[in-house]
C-alpha positions, -999 to 999 in steps of 0.1 A, spaced: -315 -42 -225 -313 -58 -189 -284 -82 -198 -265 -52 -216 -275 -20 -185 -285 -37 -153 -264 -36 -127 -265 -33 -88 -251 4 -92 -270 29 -77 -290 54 -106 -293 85 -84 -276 120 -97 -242 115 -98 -234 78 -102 -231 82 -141 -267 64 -147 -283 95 -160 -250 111 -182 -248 73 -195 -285 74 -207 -281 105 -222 -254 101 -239 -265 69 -255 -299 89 -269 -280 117 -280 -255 93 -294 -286 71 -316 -301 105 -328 -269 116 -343 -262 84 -358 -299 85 -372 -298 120 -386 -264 117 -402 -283 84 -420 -308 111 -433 -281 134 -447 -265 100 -462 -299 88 -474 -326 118 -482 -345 100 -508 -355 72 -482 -354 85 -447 -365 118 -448 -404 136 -455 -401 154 -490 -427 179 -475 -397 192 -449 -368 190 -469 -373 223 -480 -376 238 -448 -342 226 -433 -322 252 -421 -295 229 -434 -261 249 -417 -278 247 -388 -287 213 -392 -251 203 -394 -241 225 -366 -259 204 -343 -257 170 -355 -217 179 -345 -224 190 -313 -247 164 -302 -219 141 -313 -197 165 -290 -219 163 -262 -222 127 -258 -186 123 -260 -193 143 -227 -216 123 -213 -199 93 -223 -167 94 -206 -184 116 -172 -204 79 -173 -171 59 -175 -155 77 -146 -184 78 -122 -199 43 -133 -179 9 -122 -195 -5 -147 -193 10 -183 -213 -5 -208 -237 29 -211 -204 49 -216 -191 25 -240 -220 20 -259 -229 58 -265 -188 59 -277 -195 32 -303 -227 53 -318 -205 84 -315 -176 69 -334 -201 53 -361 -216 87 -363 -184 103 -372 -173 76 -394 -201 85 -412 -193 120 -418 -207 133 -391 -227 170 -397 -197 173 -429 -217 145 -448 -222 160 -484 -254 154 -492 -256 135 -525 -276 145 -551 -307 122 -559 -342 120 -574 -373 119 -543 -382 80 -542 -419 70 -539 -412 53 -511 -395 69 -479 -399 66 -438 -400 95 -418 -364 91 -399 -361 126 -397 -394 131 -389 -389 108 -359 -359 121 -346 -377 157 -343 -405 142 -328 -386 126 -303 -360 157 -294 -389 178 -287 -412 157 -270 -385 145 -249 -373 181 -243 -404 194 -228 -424 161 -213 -393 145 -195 -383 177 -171 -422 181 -165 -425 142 -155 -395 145 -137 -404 182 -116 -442 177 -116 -449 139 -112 -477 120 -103 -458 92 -94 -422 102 -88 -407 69 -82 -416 55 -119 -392 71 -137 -388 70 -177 -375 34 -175 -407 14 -163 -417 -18 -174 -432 -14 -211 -411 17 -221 -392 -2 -249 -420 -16 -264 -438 21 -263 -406 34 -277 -412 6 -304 -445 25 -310 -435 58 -311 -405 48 -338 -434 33 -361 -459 60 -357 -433 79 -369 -414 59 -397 -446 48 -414 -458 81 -419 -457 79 -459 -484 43 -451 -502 62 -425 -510 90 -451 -518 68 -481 -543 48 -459 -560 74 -445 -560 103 -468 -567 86 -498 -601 69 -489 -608 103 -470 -604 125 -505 -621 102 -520 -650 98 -504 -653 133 -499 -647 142 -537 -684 118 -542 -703 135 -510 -692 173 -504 -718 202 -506 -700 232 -521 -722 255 -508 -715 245 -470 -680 242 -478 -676 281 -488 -699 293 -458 -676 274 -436 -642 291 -452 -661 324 -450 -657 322 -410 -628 335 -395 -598 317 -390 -601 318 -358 -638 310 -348 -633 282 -376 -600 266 -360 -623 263 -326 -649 246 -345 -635 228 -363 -618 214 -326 -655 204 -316 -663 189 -347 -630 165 -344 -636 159 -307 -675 151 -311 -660 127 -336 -638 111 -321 -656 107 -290 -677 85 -310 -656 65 -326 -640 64 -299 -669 50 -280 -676 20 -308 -644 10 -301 -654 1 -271 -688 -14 -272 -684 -33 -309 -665 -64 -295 -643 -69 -328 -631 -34 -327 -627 -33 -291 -599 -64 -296 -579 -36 -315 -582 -11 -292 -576 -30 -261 -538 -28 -274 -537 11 -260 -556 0 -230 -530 -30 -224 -507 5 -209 -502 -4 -169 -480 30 -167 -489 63 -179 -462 89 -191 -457 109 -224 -442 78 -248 -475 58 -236 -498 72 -257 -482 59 -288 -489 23 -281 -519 20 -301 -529 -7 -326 -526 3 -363 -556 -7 -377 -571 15 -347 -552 45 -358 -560 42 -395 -597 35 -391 -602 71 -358 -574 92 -378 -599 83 -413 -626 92 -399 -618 120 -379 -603 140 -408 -634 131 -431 -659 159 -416 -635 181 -413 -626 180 -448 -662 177 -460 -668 206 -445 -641 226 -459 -621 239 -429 -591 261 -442 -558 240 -448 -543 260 -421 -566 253 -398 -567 216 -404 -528 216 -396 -535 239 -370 -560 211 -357 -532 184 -362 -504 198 -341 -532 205 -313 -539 170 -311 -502 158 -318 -493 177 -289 -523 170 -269 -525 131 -273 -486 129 -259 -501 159 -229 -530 136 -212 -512 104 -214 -479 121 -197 -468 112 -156 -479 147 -149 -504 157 -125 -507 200 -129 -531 213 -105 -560 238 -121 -593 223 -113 -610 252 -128 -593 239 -163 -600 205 -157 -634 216 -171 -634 227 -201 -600 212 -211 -588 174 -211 -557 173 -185 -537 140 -177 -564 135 -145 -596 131 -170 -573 106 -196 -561 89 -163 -594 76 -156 -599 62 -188 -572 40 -184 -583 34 -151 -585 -7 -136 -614 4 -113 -645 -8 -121 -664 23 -117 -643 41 -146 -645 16 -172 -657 31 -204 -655 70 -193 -640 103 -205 -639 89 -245 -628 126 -257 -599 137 -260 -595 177 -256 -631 186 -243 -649 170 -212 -679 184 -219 -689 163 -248 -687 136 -217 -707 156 -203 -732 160 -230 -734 121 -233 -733 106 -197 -699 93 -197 -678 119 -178 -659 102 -145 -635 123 -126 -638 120 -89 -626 153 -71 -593 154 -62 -584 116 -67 -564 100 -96 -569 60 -99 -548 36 -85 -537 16 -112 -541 13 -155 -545 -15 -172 -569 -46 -182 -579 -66 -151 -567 -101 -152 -550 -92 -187 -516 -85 -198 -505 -79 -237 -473 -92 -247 -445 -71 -251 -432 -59 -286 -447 -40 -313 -453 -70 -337 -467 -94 -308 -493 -68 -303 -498 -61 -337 -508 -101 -341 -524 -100 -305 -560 -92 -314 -560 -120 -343 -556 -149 -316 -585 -164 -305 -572 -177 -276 -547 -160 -263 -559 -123 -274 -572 -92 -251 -604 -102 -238 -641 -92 -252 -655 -61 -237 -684 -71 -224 
């Protein structure tokens, strides 16, 4: 990326930096969803197909292609150099070579085996949409920008948390139903359902967070779990594409067992996906390089300040603030840290750095030698 991008060229407004980045995103995500029109049967969720406004669809797969066209040649002419410009034409042209938003859709059986593509480039246009302006209006440290060190590996993550989401459902729903099918108690199961939609979605909130905070916790303290989990805790910048960079057996093993109580218990299916676009939402929230101001809801509600200092290098936060939407459980358990008015100075693990790449760090915590270090 440095050898292709980096130049001496100024990237404040106007010098073509920001049109040329844009462009070349824009560019990749139509290139990506015109793949999904050519290829439904392997790059797209059979659960959202039906949904697909699919006019619209089209409509602004042609005008994203339009807009970086845009974006592309305003980077040319303000940029001496025009490798971003050039390089968002090429995924523009392929796009269009493709079919562009015109592709015919071709007519084909569902396959048992897919990635979520489509699922990814959603994921990305709307987190994008709403964390980047925030990070870039509100930030806690203005002069990181989206482009720190780290960013493509985290980008790495957040294309395979969304692409394997056919092998993150079979591993974790599967032993989930099953277990459940050999333990549940009917009877607790309707008196649950019988509670209002409502009162049930906010308990079934504390009964995910309580949880997690737990596992959460023995991720920390059992030494051979914490060498999986020191892969998220490897993050030396905070912003909303950090929080993806977690280890895989990590997120198979805290999404398992977070769902199990809440389907032994019987919570109503909307709720549960209630529940799950919360925490989708939340999770990207309290990692983000954002720092609102509302002490009063620091309290009852995890912000980016409480998840801060669990990523915190100083001393004096390590192992604190293991929930993940309510600080009171911390509370509850002796291991809330938020000093007032203070965010730490720096994330990371002292005297440790992960390599970079989504497959090193995947192997990382199997070295012996040169893996994350034991929590003590």
């Amino acid at each position: 990326m440095t050898r292709l991008f980096a130049d001496a060229d100024s990237r404040r407004f106007g010098t073509g930096w920001i049109s040329g980045i844009l462009s070349i995103v824009l560019g990749l995500l139509s290139l990506l969803a015109v793949l999904c029109l050519h290829f439904p049967q392997w790059l797209t969720l059979p659960e959202l197909q039906p949904y697909y406004p699919l006019e619209l669809v089209r409509t602004a797969i042609d005008l994203s292609i339009l807009v970086t066209l845009l974006l592309a040649g305003l980077s040319m002419l303000l940029r001496r150099r025009k490798a971003l410009g050039i390089t968002a034409l090429e995924l523009a042209a392929l796009a269009l070579a493709l079919g562009a938003g015109g592709m015919e859709i071709p007519r084909v059986g569902e396959s048992s085996v897919y990635i979520g593509l489509d699922w990814f480039v959603l994921g990305t246009i709307s987190s994008a949409a709403l964390f980047v302006p925030l990070e870039r209006l509100f930030a806690l440290r203005g002069e990181q920008g989206p482009f720190r060190p780290g960013w493509l590996t985290d980008t790495q993550y957040f294309f395979m948390s969304h692409a394997l989401v056919q092998v993150m459902s079979v591993a974790v729903l599967v032993p989930v139903v099953s277990v459940s099918a050999l333990i549940a108690i009917p009877p607790l199961q309707q008196a649950v359902q019988a509670v209002p939609l409502v009162l049930q979605f906010l308990l079934c909130v504390l009964v995910a967070d309580l949880t997690q905070y737990w596992v959460h916790r023995a991720f920390h303290r059992a030494r051979w779990l914490w060498r999986f989990h020191a892969v998220h805790h490897s993050l030396e910048s905070m912003d909303w594409i950090a929080g993806s960079r977690l280890h895989l057996l990590d997120v198979i093993v805290t999404r398992g067992l977070v769902l199990l109580p809440l389907v032994l218990l019987g919570f109503d299916t909307k709720v549960v996906y209630a529940y799950l676009g919360l925490v989708s939402f939340h999770a990207v929230f309290i990692h983000a390089n954002f720092a609102p101001r509302a002490a009063w809801l620091e309290r009852w509600i995890a912000m980016p300040r409480f998840h801060h200092w669990h990523h915190a290098i100083e001393p004096e936060a390590i192992d604190k603030n293991f929930a993940v939407h309510l600080p009171m459980i911390d509370r509850w358990f002796g291991t809330h840290h938020m000093p007032d008015d203070e965010w730490p100075g720096g994330y990371g693990i002292a005297g440790t750095r992960a390599p970079e790449g989504y497959f090193r760090q995947l192997l990382w915590p199997l070295r012996r030698k040169d893996g994350p270090p034991i929590q003590p």
